[in-house]
DSSP file (Angstrom, degrees, kcal/mol; ACC not computed):
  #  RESIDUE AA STRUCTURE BP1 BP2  ACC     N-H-->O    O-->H-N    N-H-->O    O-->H-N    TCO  KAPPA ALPHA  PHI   PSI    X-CA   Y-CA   Z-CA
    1    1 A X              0   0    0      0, 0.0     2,-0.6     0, 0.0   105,-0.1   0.000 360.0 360.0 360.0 157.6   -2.5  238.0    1.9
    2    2 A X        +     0   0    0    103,-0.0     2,-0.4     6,-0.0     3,-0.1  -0.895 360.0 172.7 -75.5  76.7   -3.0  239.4    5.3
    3    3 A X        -     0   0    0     -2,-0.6     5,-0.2     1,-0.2     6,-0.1  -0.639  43.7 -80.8 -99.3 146.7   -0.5  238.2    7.9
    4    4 A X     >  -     0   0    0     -2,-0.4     4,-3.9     1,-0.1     5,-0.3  -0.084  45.3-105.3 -51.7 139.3   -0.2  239.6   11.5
    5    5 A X  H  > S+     0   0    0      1,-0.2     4,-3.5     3,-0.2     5,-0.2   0.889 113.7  37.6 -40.1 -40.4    1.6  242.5   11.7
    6    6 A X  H  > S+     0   0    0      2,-0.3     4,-1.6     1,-0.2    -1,-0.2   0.909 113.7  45.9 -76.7 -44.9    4.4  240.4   13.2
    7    7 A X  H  > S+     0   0    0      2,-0.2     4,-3.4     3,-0.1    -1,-0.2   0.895 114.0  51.6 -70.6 -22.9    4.5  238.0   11.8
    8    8 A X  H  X S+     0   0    0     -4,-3.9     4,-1.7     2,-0.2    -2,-0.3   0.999 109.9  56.4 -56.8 -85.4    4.2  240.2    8.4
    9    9 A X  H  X S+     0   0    0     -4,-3.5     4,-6.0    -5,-0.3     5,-0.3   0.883 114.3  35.7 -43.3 -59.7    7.1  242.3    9.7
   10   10 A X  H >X S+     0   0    0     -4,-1.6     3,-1.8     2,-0.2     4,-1.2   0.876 109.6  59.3 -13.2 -94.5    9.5  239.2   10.1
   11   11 A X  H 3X S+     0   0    0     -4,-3.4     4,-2.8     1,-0.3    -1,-0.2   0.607 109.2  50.7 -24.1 -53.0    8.3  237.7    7.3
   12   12 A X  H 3X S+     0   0    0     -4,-1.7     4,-0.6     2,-0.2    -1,-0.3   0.868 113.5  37.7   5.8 -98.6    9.6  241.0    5.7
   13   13 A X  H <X S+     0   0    0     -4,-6.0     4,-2.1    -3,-1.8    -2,-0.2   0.708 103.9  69.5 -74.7 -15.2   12.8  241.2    6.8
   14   14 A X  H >X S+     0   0    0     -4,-1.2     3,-2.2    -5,-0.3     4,-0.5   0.974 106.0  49.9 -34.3 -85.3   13.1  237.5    6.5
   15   15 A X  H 3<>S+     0   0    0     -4,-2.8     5,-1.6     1,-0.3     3,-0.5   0.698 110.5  38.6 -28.9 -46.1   13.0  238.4    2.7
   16   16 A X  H 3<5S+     0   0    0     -4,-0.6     3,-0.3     1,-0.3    -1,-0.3   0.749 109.3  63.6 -97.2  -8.3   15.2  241.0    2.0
   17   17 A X  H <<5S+     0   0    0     -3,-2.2    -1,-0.3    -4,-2.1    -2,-0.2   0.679 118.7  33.3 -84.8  -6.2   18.0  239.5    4.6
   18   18 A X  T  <5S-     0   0    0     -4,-0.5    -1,-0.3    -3,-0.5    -2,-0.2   0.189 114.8-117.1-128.6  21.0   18.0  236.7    2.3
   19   19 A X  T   5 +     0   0    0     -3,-0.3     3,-0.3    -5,-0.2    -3,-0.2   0.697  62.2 137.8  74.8  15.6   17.4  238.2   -0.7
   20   20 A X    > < +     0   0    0     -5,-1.6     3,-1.6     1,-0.2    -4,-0.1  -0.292  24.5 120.2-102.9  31.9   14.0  236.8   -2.0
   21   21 A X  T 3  S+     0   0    0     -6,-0.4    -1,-0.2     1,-0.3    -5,-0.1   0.753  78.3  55.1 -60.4 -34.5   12.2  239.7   -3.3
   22   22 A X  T 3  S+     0   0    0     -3,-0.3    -1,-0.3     2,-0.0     2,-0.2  -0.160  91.3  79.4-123.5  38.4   12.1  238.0   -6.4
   23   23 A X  S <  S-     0   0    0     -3,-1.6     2,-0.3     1,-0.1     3,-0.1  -0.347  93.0 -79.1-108.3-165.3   10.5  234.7   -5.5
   24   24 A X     >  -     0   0    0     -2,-0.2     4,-1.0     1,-0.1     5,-0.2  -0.656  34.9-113.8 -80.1 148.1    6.9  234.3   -5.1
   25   25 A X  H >> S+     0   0    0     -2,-0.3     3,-3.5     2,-0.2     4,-1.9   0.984 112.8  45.2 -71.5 -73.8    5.3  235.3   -2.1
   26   26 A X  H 34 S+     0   0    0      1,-0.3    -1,-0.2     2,-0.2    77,-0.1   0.697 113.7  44.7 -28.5 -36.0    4.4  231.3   -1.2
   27   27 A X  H 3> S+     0   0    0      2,-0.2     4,-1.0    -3,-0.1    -1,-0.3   0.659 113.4  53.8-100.7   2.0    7.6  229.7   -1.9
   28   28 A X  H XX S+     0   0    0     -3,-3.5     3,-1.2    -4,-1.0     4,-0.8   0.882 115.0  47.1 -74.3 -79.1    9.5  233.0    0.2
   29   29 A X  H 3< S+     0   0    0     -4,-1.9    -3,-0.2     1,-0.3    -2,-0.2   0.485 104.9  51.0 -47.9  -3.6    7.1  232.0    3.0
   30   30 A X  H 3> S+     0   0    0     -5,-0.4     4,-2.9     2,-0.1     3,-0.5   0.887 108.1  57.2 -96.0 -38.6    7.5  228.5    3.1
   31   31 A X  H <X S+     0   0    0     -3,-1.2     4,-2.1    -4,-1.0    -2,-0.2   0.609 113.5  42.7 -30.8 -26.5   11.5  229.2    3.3
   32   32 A X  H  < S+     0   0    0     -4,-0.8    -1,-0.3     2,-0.2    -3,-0.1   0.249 106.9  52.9-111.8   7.0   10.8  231.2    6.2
   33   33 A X  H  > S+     0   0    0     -3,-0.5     4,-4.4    -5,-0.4     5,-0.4   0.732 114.4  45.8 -91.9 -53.4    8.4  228.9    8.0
   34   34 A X  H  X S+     0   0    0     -4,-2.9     4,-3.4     2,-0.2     3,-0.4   0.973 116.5  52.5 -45.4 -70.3   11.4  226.0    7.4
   35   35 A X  H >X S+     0   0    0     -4,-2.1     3,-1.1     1,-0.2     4,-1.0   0.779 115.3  39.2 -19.1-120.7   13.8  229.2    8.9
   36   36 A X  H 3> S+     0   0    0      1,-0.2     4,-0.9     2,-0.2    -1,-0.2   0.521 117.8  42.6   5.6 -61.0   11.6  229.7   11.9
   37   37 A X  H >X S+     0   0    0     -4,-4.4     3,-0.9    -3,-0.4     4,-0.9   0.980 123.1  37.9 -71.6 -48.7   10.5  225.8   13.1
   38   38 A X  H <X S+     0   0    0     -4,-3.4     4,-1.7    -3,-1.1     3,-0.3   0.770 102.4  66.2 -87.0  -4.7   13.7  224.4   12.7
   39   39 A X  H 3< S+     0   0    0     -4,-1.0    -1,-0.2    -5,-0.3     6,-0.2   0.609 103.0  52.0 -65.8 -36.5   15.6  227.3   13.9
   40   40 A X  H << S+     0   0    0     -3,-0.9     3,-0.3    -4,-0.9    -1,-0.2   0.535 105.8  58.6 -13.0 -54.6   13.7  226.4   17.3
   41   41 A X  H  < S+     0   0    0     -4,-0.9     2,-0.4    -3,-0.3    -2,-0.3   0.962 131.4   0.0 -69.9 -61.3   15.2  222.7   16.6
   42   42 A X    ><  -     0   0    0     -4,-1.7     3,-3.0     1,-0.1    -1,-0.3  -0.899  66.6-159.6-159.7  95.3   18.6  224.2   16.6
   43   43 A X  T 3  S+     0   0    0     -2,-0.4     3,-0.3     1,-0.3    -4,-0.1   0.742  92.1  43.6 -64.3 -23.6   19.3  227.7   17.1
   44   44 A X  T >  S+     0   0    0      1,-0.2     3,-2.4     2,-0.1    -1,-0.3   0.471  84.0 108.1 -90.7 -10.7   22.6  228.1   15.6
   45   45 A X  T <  S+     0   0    0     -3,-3.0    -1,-0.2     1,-0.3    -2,-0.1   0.732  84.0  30.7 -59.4 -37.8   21.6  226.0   12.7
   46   46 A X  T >  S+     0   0    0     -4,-0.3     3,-1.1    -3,-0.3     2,-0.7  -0.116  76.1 139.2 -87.3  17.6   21.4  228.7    9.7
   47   47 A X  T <  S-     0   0    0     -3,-2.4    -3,-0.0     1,-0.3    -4,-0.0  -0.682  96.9 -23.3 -96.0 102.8   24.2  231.0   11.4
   48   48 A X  T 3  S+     0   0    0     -2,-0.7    -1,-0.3     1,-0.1     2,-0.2   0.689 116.4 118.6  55.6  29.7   25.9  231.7    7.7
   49   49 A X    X>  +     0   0    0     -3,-1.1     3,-1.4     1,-0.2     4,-1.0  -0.501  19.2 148.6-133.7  70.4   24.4  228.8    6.3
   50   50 A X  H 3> S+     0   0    0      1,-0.3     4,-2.2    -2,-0.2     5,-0.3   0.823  77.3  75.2 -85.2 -40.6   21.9  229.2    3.2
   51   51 A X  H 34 S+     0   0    0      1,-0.2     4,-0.3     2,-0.2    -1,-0.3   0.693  94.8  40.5 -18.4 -60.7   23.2  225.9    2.2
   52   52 A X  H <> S+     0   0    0     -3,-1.4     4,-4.9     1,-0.2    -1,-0.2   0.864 111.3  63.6 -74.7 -45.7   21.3  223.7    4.9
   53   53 A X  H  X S+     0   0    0     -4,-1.0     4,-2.0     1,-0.2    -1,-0.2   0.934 101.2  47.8 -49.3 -42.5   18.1  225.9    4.3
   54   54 A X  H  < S+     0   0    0     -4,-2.2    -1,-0.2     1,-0.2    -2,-0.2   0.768 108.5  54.4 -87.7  -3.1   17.8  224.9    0.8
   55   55 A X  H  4 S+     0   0    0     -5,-0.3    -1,-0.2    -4,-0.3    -2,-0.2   0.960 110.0  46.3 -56.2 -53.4   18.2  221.4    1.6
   56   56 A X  H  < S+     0   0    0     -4,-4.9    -2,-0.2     2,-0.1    -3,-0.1   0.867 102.4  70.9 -50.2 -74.7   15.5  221.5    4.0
   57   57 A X     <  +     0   0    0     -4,-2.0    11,-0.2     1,-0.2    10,-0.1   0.090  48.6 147.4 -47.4 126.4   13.0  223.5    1.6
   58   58 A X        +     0   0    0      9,-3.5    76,-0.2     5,-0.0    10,-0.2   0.259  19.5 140.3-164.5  29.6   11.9  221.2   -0.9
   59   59 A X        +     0   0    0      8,-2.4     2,-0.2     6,-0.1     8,-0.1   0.144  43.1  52.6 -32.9 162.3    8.5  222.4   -1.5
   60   60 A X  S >  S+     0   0    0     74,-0.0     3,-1.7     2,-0.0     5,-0.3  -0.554  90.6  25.3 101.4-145.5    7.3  222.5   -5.1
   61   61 A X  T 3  S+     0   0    0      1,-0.3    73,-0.5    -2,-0.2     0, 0.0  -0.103 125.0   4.4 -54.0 134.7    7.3  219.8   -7.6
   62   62 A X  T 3  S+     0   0    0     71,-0.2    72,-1.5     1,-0.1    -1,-0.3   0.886  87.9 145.7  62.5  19.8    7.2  216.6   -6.7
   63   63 A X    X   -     0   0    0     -3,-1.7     3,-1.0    70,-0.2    -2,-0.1   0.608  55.4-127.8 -88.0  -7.9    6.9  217.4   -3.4
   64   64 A X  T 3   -     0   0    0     68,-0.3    57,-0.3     1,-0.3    60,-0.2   0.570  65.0 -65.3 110.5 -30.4    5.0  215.1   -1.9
   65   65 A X  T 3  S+     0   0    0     -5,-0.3    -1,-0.3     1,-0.3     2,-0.3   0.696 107.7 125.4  82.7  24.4    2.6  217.4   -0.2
   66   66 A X    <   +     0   0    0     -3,-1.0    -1,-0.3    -6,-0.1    36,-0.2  -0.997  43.2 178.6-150.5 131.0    5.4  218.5    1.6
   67   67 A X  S    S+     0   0    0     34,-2.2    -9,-3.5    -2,-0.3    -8,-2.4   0.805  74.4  15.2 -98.8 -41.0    7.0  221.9    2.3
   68   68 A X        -     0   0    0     33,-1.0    32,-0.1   -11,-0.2    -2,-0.1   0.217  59.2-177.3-117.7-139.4   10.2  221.4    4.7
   69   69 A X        +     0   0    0     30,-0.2    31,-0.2    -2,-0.1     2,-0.2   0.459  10.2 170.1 124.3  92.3   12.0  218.1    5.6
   70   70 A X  E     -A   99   0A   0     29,-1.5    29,-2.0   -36,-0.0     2,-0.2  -0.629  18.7-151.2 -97.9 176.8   15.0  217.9    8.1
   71   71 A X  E     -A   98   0A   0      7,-0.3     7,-1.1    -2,-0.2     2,-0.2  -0.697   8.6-165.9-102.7  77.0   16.8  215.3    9.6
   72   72 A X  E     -B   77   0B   0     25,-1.2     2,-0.7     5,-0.2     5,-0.2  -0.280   7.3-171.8 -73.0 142.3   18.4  215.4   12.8
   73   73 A X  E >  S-B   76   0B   0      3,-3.8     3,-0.7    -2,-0.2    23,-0.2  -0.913  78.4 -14.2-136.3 122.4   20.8  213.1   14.2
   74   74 A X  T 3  S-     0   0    0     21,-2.6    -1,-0.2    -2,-0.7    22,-0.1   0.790 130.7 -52.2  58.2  39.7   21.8  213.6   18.0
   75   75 A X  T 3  S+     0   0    0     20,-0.2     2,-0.4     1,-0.2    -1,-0.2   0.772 114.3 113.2  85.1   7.4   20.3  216.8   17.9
   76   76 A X  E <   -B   73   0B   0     -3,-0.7    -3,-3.8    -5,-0.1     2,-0.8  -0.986  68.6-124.0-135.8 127.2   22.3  218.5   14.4
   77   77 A X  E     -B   72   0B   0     -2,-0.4    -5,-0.2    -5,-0.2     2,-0.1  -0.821  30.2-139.5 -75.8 107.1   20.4  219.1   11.8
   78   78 A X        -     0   0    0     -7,-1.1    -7,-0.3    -2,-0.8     3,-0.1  -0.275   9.7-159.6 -84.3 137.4   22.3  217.1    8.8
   79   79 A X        -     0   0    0      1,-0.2     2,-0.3    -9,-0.1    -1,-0.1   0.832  67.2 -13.4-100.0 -33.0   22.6  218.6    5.3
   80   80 A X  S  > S-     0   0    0      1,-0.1     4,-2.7    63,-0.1     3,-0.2  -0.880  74.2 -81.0-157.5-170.2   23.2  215.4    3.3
   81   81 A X  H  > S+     0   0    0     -2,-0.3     4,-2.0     1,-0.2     5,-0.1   0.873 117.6  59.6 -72.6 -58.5   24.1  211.3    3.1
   82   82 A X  H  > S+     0   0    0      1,-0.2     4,-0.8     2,-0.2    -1,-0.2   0.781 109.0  39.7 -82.3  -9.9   28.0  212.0    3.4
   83   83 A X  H  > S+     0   0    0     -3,-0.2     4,-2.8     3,-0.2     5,-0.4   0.978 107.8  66.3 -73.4 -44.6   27.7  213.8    6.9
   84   84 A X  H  X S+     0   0    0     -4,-2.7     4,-1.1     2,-0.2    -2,-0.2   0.719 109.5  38.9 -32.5 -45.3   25.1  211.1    8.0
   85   85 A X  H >X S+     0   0    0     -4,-2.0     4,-4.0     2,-0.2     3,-1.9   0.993 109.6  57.4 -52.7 -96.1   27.8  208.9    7.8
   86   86 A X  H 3X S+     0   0    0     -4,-0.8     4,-0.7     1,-0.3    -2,-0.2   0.729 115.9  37.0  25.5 -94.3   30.5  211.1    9.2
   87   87 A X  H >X S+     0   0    0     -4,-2.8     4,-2.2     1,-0.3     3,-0.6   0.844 110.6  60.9 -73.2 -26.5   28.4  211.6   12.6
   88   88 A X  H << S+     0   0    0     -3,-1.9    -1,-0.3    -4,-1.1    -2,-0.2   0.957 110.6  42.1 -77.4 -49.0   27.1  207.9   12.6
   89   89 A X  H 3< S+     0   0    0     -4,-4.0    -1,-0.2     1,-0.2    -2,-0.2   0.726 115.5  52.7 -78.7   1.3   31.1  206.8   12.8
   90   90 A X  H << S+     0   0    0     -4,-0.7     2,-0.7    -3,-0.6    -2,-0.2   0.589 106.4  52.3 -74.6 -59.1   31.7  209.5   15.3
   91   91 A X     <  -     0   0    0     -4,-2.2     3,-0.0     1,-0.2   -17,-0.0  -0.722  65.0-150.6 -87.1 129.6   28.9  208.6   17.9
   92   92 A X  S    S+     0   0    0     -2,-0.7     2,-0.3     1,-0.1    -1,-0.2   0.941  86.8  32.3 -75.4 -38.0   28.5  205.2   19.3
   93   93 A X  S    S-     0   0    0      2,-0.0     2,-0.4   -19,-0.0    -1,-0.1  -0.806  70.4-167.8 -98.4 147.5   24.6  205.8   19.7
   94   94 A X        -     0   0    0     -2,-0.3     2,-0.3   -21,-0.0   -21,-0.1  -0.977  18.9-166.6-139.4 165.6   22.2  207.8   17.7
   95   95 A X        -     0   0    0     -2,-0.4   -21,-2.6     2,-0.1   -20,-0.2  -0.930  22.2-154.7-135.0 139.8   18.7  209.0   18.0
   96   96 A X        -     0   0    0     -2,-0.3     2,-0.4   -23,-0.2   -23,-0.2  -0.448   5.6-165.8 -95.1-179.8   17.2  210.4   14.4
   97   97 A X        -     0   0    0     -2,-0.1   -25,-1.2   -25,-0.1     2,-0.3  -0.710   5.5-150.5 173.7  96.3   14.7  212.8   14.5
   98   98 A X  E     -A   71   0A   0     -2,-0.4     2,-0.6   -27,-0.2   -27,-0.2  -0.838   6.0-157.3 -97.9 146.7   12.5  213.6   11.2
   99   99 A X  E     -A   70   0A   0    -29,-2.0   -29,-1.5    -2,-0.3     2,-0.4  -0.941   6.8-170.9-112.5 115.5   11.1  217.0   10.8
  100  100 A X        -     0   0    0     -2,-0.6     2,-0.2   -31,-0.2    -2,-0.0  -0.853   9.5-176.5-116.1  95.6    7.9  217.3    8.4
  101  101 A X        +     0   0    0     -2,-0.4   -34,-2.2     2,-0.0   -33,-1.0  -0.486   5.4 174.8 -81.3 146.6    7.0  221.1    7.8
  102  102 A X        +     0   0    0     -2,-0.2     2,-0.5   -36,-0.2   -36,-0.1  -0.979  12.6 174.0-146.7 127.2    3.8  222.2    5.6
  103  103 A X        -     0   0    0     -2,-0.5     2,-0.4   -77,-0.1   -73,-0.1  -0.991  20.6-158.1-155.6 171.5    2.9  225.5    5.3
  104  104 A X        -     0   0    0     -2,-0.5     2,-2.1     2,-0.1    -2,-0.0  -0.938  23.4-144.4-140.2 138.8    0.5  228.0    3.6
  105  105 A X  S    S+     0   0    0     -2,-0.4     2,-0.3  -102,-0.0   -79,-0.1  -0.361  78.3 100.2 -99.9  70.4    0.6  231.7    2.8
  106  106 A X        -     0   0    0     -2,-2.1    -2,-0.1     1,-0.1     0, 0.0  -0.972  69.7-145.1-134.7 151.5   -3.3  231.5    3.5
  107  107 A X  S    S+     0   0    0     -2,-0.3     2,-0.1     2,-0.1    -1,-0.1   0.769  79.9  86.8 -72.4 -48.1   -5.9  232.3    6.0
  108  108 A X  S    S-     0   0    0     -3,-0.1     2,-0.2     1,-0.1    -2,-0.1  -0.333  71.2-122.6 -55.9 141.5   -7.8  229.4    5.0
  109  109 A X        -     0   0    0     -2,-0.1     2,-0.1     4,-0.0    -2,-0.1  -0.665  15.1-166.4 -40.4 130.2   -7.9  225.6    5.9
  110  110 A X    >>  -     0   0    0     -2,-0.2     3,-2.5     1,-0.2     4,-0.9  -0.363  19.1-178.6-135.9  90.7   -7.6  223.4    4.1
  111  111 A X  H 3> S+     0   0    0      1,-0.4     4,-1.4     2,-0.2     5,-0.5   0.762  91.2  51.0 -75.1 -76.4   -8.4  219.3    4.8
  112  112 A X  H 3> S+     0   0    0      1,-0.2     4,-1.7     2,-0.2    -1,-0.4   0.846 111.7  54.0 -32.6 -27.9   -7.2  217.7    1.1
  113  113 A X  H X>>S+     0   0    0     -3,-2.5     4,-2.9     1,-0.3     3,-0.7   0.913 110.0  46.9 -92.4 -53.7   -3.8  219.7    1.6
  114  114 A X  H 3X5S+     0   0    0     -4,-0.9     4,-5.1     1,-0.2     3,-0.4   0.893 115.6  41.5 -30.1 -57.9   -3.5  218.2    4.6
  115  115 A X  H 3X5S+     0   0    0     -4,-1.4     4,-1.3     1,-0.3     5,-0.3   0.811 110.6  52.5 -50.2 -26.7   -4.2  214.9    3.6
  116  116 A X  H <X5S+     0   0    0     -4,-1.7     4,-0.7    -3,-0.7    -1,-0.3   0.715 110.6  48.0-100.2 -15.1   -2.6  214.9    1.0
  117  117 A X  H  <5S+     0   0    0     -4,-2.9    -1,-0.2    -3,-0.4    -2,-0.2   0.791 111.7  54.3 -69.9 -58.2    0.9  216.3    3.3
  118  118 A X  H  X<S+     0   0    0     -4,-5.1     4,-0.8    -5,-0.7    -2,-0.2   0.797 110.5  50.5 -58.8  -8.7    0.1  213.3    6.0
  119  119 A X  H  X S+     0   0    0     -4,-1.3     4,-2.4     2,-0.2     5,-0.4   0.727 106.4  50.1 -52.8 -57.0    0.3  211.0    2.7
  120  120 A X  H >X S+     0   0    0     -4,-0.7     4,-1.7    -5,-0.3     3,-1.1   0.821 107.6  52.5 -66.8 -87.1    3.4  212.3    1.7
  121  121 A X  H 3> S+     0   0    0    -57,-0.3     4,-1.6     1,-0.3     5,-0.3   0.672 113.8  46.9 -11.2 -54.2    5.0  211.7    5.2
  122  122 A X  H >X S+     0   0    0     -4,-0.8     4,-2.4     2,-0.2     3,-0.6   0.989 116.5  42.3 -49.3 -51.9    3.8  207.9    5.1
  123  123 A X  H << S+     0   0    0     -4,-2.4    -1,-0.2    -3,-1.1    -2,-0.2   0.911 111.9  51.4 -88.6 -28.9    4.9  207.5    1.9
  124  124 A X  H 3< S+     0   0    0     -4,-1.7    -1,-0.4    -5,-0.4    -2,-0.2   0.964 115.1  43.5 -68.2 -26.6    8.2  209.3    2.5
  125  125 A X  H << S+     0   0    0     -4,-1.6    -2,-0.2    -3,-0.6    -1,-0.2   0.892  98.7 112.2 -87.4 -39.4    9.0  207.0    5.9
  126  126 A X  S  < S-     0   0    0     -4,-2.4     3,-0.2    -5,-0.3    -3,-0.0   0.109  83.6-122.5 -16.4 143.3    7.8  204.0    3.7
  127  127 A X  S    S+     0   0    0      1,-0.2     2,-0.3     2,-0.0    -1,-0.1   0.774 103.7  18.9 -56.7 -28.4   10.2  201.3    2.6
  128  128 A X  S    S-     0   0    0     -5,-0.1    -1,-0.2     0, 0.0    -3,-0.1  -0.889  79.9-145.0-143.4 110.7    9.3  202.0   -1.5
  129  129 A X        -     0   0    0     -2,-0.3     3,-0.1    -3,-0.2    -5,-0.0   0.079  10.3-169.1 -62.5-168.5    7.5  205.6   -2.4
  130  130 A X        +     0   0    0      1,-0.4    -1,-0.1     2,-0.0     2,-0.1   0.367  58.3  76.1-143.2 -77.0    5.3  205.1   -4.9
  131  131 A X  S    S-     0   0    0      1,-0.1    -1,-0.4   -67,-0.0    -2,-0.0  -0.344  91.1-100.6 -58.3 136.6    4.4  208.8   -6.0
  132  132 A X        -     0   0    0     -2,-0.1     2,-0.3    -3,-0.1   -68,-0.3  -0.136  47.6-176.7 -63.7 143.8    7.1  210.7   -8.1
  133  133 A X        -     0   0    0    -70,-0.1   -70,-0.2     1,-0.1   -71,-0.2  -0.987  25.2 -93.6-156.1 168.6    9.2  213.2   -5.9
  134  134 A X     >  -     0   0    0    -72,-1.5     4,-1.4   -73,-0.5   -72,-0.1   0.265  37.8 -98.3 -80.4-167.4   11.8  215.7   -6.6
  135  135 A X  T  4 S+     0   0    0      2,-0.2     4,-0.5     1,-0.2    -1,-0.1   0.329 123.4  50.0 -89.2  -3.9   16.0  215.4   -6.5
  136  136 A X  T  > S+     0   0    0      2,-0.2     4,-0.8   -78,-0.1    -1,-0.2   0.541 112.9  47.8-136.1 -38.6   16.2  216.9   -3.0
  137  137 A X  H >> S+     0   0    0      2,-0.2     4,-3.3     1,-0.2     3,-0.8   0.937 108.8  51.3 -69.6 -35.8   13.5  214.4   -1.7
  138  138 A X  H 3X S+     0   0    0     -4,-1.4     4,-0.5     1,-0.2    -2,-0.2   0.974 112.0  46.3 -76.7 -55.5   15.0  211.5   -3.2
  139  139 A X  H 34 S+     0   0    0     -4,-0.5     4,-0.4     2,-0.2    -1,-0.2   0.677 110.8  53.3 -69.1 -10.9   18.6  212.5   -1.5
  140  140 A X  H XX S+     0   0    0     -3,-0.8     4,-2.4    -4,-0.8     3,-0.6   0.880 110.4  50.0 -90.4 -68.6   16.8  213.2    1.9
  141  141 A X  H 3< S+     0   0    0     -4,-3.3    -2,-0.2     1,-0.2    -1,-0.2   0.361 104.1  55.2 -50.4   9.1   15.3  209.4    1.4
  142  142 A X  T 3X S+     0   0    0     -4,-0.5     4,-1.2    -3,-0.2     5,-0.2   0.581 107.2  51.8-106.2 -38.2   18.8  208.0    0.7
  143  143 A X  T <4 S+     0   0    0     -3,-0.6     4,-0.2    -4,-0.4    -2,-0.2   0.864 116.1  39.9 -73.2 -32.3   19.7  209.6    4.3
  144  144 A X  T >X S+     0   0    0     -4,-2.4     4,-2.1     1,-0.2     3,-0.6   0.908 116.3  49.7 -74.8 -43.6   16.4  207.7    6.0
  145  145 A X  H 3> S+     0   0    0     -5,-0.3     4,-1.0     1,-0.3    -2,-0.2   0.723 110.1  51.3 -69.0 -36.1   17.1  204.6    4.0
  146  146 A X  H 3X S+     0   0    0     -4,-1.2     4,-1.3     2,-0.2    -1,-0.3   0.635 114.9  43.3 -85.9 -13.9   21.0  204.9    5.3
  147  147 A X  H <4 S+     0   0    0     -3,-0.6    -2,-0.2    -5,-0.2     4,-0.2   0.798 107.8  54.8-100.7 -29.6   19.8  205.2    9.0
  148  148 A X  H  < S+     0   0    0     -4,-2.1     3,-0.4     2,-0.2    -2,-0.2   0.728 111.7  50.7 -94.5 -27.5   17.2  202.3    8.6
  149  149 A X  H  < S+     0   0    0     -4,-1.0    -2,-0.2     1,-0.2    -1,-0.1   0.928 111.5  53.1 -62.4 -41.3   20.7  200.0    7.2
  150  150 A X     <        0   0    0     -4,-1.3    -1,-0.2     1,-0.3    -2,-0.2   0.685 360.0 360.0 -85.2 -21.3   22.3  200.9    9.9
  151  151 A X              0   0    0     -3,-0.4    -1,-0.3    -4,-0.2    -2,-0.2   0.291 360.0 360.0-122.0 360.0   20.3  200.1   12.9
């Protein structure tokens, strides 16, 4: 595909600073889309920390229609259930803050992939999904699900 020269250079170096030469073009570029947005969120957030990225990323099977997914709580982007905890007994108030990324290594539009992303957002914020979703979504829903006990 055709990307802007900049964003095509990035995109690039994106790759080889993390070593993804030997993904697929689509699932590299959706890692780096997640990189990018949430990186914005929280600048510091990936500073030696590949870890957090491949929470977030949980494109692919079972997904949901959905590429990226963070969670912030007070402003830190949370990698799993036992920090959520952690910072929740730390702070006397929180504010959460879900992050729903989609992206596409395409030029085109396309309205069913939308839909079918803004369906996976409902369903993930839902009280009971419905549609099958992968091991990295389900622990992401344990974290919403801990936040909705709590408050």
């Amino acid at each position: 595909m055709n990307l802007e020269p900049i964003i095509n250079a990035k995109f690039k170096k994106f790759r080889e600073q993390l070593e993804l030469n030997d993904i697929a073009d689509g699932n590299a570029f959706e890692k780096y889309v997640n990189y990018v947005i949430l990186s914005s969120h929280q600048p510091d957030a990936f500073n030696g920390d590949n870890e957090l990225l491949e929470k977030v990323n949980v494109g692919g099977t079972h997904d949901m229609g959905i590429d990226g997914i963070a969670i912030k709580l007070n402003g830190l982007l949370i990698r799993d259930l036992a920090e959520a905890k952690d910072l929740v007994k730390r702070f006397p108030r929180v504010s959460v803050e879900f992050i729903f990324i989609q992206s596409k290594y395409k030029s085109d539009f396309d309205k069913g992939e939308f839909n079918n992303f803004a369906d996976g957002v409902r369903e993930f914020l839902s009280e009971k999904q419905r549609q099958p979703h992968s091991p990295e979504i389900k622990s992401l829903i344990k974290i919403k699900d801990f936040f909705i006990s709590v408050h």
